[in-house]
N, C-alpha and C positions, 0 to 999 in steps of 0.2 A: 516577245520572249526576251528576257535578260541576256545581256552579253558578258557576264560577267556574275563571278561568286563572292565577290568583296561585300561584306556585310555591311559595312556602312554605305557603299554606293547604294546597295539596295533599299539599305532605313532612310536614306534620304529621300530618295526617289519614292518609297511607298507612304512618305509624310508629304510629301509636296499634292499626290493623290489624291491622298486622303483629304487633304487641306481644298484644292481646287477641283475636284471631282469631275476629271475628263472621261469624256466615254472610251477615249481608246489611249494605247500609249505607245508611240512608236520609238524605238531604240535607233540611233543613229550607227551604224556603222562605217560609214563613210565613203561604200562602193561608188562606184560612178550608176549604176544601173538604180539604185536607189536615191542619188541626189537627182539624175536625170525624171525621175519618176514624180518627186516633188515638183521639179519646177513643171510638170507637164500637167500637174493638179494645180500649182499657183495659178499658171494662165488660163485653165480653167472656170475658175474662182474669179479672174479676172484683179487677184492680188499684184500681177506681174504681167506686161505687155512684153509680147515677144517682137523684139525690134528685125530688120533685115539681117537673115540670113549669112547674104554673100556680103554684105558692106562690113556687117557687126557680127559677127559669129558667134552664135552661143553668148548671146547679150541681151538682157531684159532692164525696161522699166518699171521703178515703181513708186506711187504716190503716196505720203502720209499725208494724214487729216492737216488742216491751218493750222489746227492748235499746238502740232505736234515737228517741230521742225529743228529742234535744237537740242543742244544739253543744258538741263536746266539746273544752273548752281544754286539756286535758291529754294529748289527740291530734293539737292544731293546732300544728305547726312552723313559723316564720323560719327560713329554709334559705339564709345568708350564707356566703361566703367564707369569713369573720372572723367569729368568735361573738360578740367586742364589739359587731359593727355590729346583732345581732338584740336588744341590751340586757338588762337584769336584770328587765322584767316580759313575757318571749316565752320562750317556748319552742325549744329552738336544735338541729341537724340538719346537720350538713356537708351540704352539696349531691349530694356526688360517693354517702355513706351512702344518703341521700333518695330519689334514684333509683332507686338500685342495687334498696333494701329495697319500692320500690313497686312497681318494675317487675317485680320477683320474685313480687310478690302480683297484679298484675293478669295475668300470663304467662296464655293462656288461657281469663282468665274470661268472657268473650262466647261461646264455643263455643256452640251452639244460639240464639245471640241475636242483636237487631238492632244493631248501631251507628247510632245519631243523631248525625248534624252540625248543629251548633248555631250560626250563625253571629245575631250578638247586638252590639248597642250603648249601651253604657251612656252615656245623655243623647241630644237629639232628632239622628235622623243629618243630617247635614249644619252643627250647630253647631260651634262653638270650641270647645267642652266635651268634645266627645262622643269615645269611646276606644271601637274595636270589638273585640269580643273571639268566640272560636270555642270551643266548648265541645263533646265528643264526649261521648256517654253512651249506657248499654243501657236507661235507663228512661223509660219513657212520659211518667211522672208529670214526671221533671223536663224535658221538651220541654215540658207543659202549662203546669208553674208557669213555665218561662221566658218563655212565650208571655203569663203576663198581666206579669210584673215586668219585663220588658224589650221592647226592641222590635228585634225579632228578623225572619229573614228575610232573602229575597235582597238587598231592597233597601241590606242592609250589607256585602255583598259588593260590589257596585257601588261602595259607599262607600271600599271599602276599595283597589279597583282592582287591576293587574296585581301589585303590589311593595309595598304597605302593608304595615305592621307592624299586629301584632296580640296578643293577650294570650292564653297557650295554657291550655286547660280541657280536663283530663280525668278523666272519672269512670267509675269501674266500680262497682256494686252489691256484684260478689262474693258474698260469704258470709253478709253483714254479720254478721261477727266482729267483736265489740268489740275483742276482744284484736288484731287485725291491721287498727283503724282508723286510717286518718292522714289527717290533710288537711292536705298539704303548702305551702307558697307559697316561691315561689323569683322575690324580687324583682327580681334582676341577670340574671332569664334573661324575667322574664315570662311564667311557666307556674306552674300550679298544678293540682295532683294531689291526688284524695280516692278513695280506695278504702273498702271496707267500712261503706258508710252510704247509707241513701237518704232521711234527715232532711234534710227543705229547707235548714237552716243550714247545713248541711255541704257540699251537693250543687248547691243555686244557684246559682256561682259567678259569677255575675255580682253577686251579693250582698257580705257580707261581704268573701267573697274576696277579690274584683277591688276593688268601687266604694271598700273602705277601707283594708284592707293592702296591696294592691298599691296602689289610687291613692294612699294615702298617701305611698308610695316617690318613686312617679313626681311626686307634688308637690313634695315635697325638691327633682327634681334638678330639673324644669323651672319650677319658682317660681310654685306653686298651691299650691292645701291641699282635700284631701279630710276632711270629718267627719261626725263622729256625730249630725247635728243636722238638727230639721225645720225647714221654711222655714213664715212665715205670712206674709200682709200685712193690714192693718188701715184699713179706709179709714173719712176723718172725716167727719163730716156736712158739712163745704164742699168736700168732694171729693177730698180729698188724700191719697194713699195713699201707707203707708211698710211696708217691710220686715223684717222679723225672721231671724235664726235663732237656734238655742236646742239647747242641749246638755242632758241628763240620764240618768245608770244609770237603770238598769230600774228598776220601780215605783217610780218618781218623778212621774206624769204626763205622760210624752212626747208620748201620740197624744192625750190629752184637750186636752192645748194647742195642740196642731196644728190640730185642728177643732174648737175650741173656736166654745161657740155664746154671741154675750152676753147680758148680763142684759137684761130688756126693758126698761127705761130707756133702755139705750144703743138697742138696735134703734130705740127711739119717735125718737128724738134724730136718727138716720141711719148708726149706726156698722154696718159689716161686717166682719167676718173672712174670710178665704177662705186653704185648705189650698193649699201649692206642693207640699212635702214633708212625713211623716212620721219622716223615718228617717236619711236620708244627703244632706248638700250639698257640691256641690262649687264652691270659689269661687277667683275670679281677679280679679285689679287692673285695673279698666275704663281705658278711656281717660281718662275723666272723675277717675281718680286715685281714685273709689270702688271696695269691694268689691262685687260681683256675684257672685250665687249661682245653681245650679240645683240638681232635684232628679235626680240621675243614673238613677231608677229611673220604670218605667210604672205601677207596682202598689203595696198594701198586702202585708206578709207579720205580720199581728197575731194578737196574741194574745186567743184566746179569750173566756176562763173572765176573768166580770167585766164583759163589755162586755155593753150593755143601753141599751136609748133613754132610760134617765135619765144612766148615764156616759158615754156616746158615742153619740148618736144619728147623726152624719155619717157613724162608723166600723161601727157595725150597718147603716145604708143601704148602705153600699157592697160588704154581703157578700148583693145580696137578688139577684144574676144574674150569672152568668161567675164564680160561684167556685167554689176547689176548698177545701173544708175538712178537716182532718185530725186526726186523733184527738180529736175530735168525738163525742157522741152520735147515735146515728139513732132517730126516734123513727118507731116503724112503725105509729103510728097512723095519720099521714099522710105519712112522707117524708120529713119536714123535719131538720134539726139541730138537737140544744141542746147546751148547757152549765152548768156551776154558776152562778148570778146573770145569765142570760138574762131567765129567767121567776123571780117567787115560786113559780109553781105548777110542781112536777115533771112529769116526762110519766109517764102510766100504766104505756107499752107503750116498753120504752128497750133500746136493747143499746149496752154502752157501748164505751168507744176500744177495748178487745181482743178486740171481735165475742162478747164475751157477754152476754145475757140481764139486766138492772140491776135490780137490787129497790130502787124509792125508800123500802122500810120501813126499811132498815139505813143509809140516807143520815144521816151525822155529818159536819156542814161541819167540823167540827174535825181528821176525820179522811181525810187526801188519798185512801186507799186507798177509801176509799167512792166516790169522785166516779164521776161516768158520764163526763164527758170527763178526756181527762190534764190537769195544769196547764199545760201546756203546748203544750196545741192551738192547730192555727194556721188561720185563715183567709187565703187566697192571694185579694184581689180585685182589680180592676182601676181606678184612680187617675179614672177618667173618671165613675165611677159616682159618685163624693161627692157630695153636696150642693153642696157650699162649697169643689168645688175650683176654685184661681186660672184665670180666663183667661191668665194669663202662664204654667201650667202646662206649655206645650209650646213658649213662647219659646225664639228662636233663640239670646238674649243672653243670656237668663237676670234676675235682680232685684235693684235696686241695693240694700246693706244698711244700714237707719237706726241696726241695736240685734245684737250678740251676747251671746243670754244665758246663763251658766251656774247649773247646779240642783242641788242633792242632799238625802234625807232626811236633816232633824236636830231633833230633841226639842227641842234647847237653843242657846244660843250666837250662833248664825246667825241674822241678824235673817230676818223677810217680804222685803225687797226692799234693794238698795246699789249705789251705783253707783261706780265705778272711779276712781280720778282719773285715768290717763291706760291707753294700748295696753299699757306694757309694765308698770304694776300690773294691768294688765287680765289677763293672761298669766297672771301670780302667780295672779289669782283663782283661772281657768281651773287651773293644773297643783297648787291645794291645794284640789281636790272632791272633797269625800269625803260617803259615805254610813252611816248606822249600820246596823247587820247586824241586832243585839240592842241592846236596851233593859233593863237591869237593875232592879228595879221600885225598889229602894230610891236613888234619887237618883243611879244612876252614869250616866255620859253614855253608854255604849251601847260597841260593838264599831264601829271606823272601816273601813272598805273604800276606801281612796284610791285615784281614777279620773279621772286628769289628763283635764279636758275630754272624761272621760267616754269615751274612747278605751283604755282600759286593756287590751280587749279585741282592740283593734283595730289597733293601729299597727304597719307593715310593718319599723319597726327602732328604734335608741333611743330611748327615752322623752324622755332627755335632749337629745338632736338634734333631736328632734319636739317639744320646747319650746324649743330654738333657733332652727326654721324659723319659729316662731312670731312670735321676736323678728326675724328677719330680715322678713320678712313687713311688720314696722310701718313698716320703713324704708321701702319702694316704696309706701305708702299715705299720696297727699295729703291724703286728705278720708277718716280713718279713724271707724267706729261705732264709738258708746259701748258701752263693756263693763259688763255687770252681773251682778248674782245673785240668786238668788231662793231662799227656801225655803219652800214651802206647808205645811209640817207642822209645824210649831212647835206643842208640847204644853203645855200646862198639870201642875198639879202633879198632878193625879190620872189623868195620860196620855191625856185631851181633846184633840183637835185645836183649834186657837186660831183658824184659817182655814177659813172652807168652801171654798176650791179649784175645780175644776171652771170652770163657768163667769164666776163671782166675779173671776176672776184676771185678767180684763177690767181690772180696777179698777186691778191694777198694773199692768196693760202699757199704761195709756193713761198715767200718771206717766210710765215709761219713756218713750215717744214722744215726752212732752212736755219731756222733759228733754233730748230729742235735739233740739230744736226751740229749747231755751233757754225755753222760755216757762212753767218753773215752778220754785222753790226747792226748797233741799235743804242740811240742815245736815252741816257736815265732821266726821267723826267719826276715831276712832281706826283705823279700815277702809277709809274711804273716804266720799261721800256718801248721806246716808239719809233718807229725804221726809218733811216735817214732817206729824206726823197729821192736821191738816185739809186737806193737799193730795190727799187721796186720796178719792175720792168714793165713799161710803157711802150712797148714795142705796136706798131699796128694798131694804135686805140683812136677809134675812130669814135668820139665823143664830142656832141656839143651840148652844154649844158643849156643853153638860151640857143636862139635862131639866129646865126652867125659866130657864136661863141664858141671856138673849138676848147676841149680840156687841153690845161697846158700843164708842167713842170710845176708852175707857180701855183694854181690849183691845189695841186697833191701836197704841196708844201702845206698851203690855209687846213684841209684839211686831217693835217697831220697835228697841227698845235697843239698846246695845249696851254689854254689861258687859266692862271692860277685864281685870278679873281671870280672867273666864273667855276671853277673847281670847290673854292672859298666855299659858295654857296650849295651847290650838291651837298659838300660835307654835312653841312650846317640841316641839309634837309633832308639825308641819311641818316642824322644821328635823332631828329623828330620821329623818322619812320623806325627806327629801331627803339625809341622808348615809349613810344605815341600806340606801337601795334604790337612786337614782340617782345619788346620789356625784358623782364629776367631772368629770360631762359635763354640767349643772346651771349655764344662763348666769349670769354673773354678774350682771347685768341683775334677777336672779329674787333672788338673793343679798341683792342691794341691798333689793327690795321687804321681802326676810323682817325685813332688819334695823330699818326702818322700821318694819313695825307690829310689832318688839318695845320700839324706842324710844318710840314712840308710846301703845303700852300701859303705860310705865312712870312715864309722864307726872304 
């Protein structure tokens, strides 16, 4: 039965029927008695292992196919009018093709199955923020993960009322043939299509999908910005709490900074951290002429292999009830899950992500193929469960922004911390991030992966245009945050880490704040500004970067330079990737920053 009188939810939902011809069609409301009722039919099914009890509470596994274990950019389409408008780093799809090719694959595929209606709202319902989206599917598993990542149910129906627009989701499992996967996004229509996948990145689509390429789109034309970044805030020992958000590619430290815990000096002192987001903010120009940020999502969807109460202790808490894990280990001594760098200690009794039998004797950390979980297992938990998530967590307004930071892995070059001279060098930071792939052992700087603000993956149309909203954006910002950059891995010659990272990094983001606040110096470099080494508090740092090497003074100094000659050449290979990839849709604005730090390098 319908929950709802909105005609268009309903013509969607009775074409999506008609199109995949399920024998039944279940309405999600979002009770407990009914999400309970699913997963009692998953484990059933045997779609989901019900893990222990008393250790894991209300925690299930679950396995996809091998073929199925990722997001796949090479099957993700931009489905524009106009191919220019999907730019040169998207994947591009006529719309009228898109359809036609998906509707042809999903013809069907529900036959013996149920149809889920997923009625979902990306950010808390009833805020400014908040965008409802409806999402049909045949699979259990993704009503479950939708249920902790979003906040789902009738009550966004209500929300959405007789004649609301909404953002359309449809998914079918099918075959999962790689060869016939697509996960379509069609920005000018508001709908988004993934056939052949039942991998969360694919399949969530309140995720990716929605909260970054389509809300990307829809920021463009309505004057927001949807990103890749988590929210933190940082309160001081006299009580004054500021805001963050912070961009970074993968294994760069995203969730370690997100829930970052501080060194206990600061704790003695009074400082707190506390997690808003993880993963995706979306932000708007307050009244106040500040940026305000929320996290548009209810849940964690993190990765695995690696996490452990020494690198993430907020992110292991919050996967200990209400989660679902996936391609995961199960250890059937007692129930539980691991992973690679959980435990030191292997489990005895293991079957690992493809439901076989794991011998920890032939376990090679060097060799991926041995592992018991995939690299790429994910834990699905629920944002309530952290330690150290924000009370503004479920704010109506969202949090006003003191600092945006930008990050990427580099060896060289890139000092520890810099701070922008104004929004629109800030921009330039943001759209020259790049990460090294490879590291060369003999002194080459490594293999670049350029990842404008870290969105590479994500943006709903040009790159180029999507660093012009950027510029636009500064204009409508009275009282704009300071922009900066960070890199945590700064190497030594013998490929040492130069920083311990992790919790440490306390140490730069309290400079940051204070630099947002005016109340500490910083000298002008050929980049921008870069904190003088005794302003950064070094207190209790018990670091050795080699085996007998403790961090000193003089350390923090190397990694604070900034060498003009090797700056020289960044320029020089910023301004190949700006004509080489994004060409002439590239504001001029950005134009101007590049030309300045080649003058300024030449100095």
């Amino acid at each position: 039965m319908a929950l709802t009188g909105n005609k268009k939810v309903l013509s969607f939902v009775e074409e999506s029927a008609e199109l995949a011809q399920p024998d039944k069609i279940i309405w999600i409301d979002g009770s407990k008695a009914q999400i309970d009722a699913l997963k009692e039919q998953a484990v059933k099914s045997g779609e989901l292992i019900k893990l222990n009890e008393k250790l894991l509470p209300d925690c299930y596994l679950h396995r996809t196919k091998v073929n199925d274990v990722a997001r796949v950019e090479d099957r993700t389409f931009i489905c524009t009018k106009k191919r220019e408008d999907a730019g040169p780093i998207n994947y591009w799809m006529d719309p009228k093709q898109a359809y036609e090719l998906t509707r042809e694959i999903a013809r069907g595929s529900m036959k013996g199955k149920t149809m889920y209606v997923i009625p979902y709202s990306m950010g808390v319902v009833g805020s400014d923020f908040a965008k409802i989206g409806i999402e049909v599917t045949d699979s259990i598993y993704v009503v479950l993960n939708m249920n902790i990542m979003t906040r789902m149910g009738k009550k966004c129906l209500d929300a959405l009322g007789k004649d609301g627009d909404f953002i359309k989701g449809f998914h079918a499992s099918c075959d999962i043939d790689p060869e016939k996967r697509y996960i379509m996004h069609f920005p000018e229509d508001n709908t988004i299509i993934s056939v052949n996948s039942a991998y969360g990145g694919n399949v969530l689509l309140g995720k990716k999908c929605f909260a970054l390429r389509i809300a990307s789109w829809l920021g463009k034309t309505e004057g927001w910005m949807a990103e890749h970044m988590l929210i933190l805030g940082v309160t001081f020992p006299d009580g004054q709490k500021k805001y963050v958000a912070a961009a970074f590619p993968s294994a760069c430290g995203k969730t370690n900074l997100a829930m970052l815990i501080p060194p206990k000096h600061y704790l003695k002192k009074g400082y707190n951290v506390e997690c808003v987001g993880d993963d995706i903010a979306w932000i708007r120009v307050g009244e106040d002429g500040r940026l305000w940020a929320v996290n548009p999502e209810n849940g964690f969807f993190g990765v695995a292999p690696g996490t452990n109460a020494h690198s993430n202790f907020n992110a292991l808490e919050s996967t200990k009830k209400g989660t679902i894990f996936t391609n995961v280990a199960l250890n059937t001594d007692d129930m539980t899950v691991w992973w690679e760098g959980l435990t030191k200690e292997l489990p005895e009794h293991a079957i690992d992500w493809t439901g076989k039998p794991w011998d920890r004797t032939k376990f090679d950390k060097k060799d991926k193929s041995t592992c018991s979980a995939h690299p790429n297992s994910r834990f699905t938990a629920p944002a309530e469960n952290c330690p150290c998530i924000s009370p503004e967590f479920n704010s109506l307004k969202g949090v006003p922004l003191s600092a945006i930071i930008f990050g990427g892995r580099r060896a060289s070059t890139t000092p520890l911390v810099y701070q922008s001279r104004d929004w629109n060098h800030g921009v330039f930071v943001g759209s020259a991030m790049s990460s090294e792939t490879t590291a060369a052992a003999a002194g080459a700087t490594g293999v670049l992966r350029h990842d404008p603000m870290a969105m590479k993956p994500f943006i709903g149309y040009h790159v180029g245009d999507y660093l012009g909203h950027w510029i636009e954006m500064g204009k409508k910002i009275k009282n704009p945050p300071k922009i900066f950059n960070v890199n945590w891995f700064r190497q030594d010659e013998d490929g040492n880490f130069m920083w311990p990272g992790f919790g440490d990094n306390m140490r730069v983001l309290e400079w940051i704040l204070k630099r947002c606040d005016g109340t500490v110096g910083a000298e002008e470099t050929a980049i921008g500004f870069v904190p003088r080494a005794e302003d950064i508090d070094l207190s209790e740092l018990d670091y050795e970067i080699a085996d007998g090497r403790p961090f000193t003074r003089d350390d923090l100094k190397t990694i604070l330079t900034v060498d003009k000659e090797k700056w020289a050449k960044e320029a020089e290979e910023l301004e190949g990737y700006y004509k080489g990839t994004i060409k002439d849709r590239i504001p001029k604005e950005l134009w101007a920053c590049l030309e300045k730090l080649k003058a300024n390098c030449n100095k």
